[in-house]
C-alpha positions in Angstrom: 7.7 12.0 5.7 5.7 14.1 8.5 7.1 15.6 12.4 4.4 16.9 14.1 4.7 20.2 15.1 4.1 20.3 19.3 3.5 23.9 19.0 0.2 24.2 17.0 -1.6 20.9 17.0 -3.9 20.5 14.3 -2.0 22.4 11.7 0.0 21.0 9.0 2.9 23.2 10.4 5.6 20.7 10.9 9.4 20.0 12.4 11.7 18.0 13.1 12.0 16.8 16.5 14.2 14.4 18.2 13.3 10.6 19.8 11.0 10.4 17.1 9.1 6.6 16.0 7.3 6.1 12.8 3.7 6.0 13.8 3.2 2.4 12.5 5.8 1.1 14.7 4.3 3.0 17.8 1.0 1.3 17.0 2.9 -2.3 16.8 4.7 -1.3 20.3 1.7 -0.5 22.4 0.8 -3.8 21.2 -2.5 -2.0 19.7 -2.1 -4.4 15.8 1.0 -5.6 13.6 2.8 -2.9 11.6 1.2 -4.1 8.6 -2.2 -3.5 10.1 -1.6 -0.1 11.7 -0.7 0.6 7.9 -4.1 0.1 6.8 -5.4 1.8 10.0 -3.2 4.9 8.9 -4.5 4.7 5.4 -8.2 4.3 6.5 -7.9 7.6 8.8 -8.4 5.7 12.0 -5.7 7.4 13.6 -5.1 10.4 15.4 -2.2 12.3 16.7 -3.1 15.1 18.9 -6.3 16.3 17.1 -4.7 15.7 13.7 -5.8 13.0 11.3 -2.5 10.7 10.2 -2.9 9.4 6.8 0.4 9.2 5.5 2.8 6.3 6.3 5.6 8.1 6.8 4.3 10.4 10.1 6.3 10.5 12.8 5.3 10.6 16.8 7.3 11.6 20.0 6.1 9.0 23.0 7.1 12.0 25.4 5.4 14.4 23.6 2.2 13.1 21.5 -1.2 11.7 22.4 -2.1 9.1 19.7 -5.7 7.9 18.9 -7.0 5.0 17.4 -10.6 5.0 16.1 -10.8 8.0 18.8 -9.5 5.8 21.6 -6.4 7.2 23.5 -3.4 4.9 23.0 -1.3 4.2 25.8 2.3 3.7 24.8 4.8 2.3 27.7 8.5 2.2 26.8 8.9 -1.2 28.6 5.9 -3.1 27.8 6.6 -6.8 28.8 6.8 -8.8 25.8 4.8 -11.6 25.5 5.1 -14.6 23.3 2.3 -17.5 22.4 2.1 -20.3 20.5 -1.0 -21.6 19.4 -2.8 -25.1 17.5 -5.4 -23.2 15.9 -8.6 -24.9 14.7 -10.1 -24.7 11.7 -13.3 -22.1 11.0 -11.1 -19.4 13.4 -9.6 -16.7 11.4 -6.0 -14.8 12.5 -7.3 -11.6 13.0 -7.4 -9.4 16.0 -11.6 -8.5 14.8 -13.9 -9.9 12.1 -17.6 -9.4 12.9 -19.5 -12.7 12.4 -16.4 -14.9 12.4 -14.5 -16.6 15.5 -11.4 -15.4 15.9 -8.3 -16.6 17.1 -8.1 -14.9 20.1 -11.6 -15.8 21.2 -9.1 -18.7 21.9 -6.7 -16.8 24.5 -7.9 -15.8 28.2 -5.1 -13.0 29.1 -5.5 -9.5 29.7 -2.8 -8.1 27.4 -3.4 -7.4 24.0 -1.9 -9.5 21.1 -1.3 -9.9 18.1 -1.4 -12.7 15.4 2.4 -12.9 13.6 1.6 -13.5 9.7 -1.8 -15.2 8.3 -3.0 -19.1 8.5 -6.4 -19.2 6.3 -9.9 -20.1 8.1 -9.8 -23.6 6.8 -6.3 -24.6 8.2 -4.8 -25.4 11.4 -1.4 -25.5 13.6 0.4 -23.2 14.5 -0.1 -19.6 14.7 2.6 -17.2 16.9 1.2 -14.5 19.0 2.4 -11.7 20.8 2.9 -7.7 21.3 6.6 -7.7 19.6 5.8 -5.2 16.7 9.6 -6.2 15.4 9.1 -9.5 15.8 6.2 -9.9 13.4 8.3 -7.8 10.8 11.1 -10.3 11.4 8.9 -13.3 10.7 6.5 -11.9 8.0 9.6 -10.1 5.6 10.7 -12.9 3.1 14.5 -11.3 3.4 14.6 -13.0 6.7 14.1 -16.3 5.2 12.5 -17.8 8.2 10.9 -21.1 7.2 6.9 -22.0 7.8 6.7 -25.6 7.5 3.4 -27.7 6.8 1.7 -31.2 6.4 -0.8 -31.1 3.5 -3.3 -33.8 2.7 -5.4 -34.1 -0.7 -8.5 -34.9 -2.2 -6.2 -37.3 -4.9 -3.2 -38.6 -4.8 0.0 -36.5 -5.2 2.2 -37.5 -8.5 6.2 -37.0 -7.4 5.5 -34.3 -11.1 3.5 -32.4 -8.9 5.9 -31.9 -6.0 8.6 -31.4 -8.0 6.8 -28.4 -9.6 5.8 -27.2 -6.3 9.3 -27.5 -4.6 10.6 -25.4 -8.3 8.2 -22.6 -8.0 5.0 -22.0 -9.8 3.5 -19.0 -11.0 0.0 -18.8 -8.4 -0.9 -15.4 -9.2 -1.5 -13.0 -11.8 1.2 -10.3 -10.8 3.2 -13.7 -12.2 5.8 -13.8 -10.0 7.4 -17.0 -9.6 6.4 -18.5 -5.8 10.3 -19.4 -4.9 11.5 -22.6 -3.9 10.7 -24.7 -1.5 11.2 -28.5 0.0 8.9 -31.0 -0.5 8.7 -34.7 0.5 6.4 -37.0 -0.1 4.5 -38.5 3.0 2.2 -40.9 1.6 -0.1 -40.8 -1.5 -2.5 -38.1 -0.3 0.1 -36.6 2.3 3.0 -34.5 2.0 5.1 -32.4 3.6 6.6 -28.8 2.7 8.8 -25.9 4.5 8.5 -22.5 2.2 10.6 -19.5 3.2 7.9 -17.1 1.8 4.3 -16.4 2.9 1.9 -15.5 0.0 -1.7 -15.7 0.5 -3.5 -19.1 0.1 0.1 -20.0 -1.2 0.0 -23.8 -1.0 -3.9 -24.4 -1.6 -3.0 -22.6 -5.0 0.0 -24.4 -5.7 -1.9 -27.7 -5.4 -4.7 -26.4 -7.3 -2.4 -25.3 -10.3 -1.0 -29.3 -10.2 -5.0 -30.2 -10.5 -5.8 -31.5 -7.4 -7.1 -29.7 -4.2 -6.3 -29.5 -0.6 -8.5 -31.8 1.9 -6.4 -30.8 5.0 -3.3 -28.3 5.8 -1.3 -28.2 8.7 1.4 -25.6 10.1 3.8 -27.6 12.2 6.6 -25.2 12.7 7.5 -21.6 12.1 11.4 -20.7 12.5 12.5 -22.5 15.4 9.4 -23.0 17.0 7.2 -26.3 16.6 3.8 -27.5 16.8 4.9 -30.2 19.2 2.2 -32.0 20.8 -0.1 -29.3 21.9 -3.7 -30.2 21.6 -6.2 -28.5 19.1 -7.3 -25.5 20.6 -5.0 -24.9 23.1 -1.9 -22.2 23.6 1.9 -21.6 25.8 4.0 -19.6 26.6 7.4 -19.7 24.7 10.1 -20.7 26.7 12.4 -18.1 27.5 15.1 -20.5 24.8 12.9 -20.4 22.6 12.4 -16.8 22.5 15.9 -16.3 22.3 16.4 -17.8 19.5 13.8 -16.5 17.8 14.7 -12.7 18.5 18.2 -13.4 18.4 
């Protein structure tokens, strides 16, 4: 784990010093990417602190004291940024990504100044509803499995569903080759091509692999609600505000 040494920037001459923030979480904070992503930043060298280049995870920064650079543009870092929270029906063909050459992304959908942040992944080809906002702890909160906040989705396939199939879904099933078991989740049945599941967990292209491992395939997938917050009847395409309850309860 890395303090930068105020006294000979550029060196690898380091201290400790006090009111210190990993650099990840600084990132996060001036609303810049999620933790996860200023990981890979960090990784990637695309960070700077002072005139240094940050590659390891652990680096600490002091607001007071540091000037931090992301791909060589000066990061402004205010210890009371207003936090700002959206929810969003995303359509499909828009990925949740902050930048993606080529591809629309899903804040091509939002017309606000600050910058933002997608909270956890919805794949290209779904839709519903995607959180955003600037609350780096927020997106740790909703994205770390230990949390157990619930994602909860309507699914519609290309055949029908046998009740087999949902019951080996709502078990577990091994998706991946690191097999791991996914854990368990609730499923009901909504019709003969529709159902409905809440998962506490957030692997990638989790249920469209779940389905495919029962032998069918996923025409249509839909993210309803995440934690407390719901799709409701917001229209395709379109974004709010939390309310301020809302918020509450999902920060409390």
């Amino acid at each position: 784990m890395q303090n930068i040494d105020h006294n000979r920037k550029g060196t690898h001459n380091l201290k400790v010093i006090h009111k210190t923030m990993r650099l990840q979480k600084y990132l996060a904070h001036a609303g810049v990417c999620s933790r996860r992503k200023a990981e890979d930043h960090i990784l990637h060298g695309r960070v700077k602190i002072n005139d240094l280049v940050v590659t390891e995870l652990g680096t600490k920064v002091d607001p007071d004291k540091d000037l931090v650079f992301f791909n060589n543009k000066k990061i402004l870092f205010k210890k009371e940024t207003l936090k700002i929270y959206i929810a969003i029906n995303k359509p499909p063909g828009f990925v949740t990504s902050c930048s993606q050459l080529k591809t629309k992304i899903i804040l091509d959908l939002i017309d606000i100044t600050e910058r933002i942040y997608p909270v956890g992944r919805l794949d290209k080809d779904s839709q519903g509803l995607v959180l955003l906002t600037n609350d780096g702890n927020l997106h740790n909160k909703l994205s770390h499995p230990s949390y157990n906040h619930e994602k909860e989705y309507i699914v519609t396939t290309a055949h029908p569903i046998s009740q087999t199939a949902l019951k080996n879904m709502a078990q577990g099933m091994i998706i991946d080759k690191d097999r791991v078991k996914t854990r368990k989740a609730t499923v009901t049945k909504l019709s003969k091509n529709r159902f409905n599941i809440i998962l506490k967990q957030g692997k990638n292209r989790q249920i469209r692999k779940m389905v495919g491992k029962t032998g069918n395939k996923v025409n249509a997938l839909k993210r309803v609600r995440m934690a407390n917050i719901t799709l409701g009847n917001l229209k395709e395409g379109k974004w709010r505000y939390l309310s301020q309850t809302e918020i509450k309860q999902l920060t409390g």
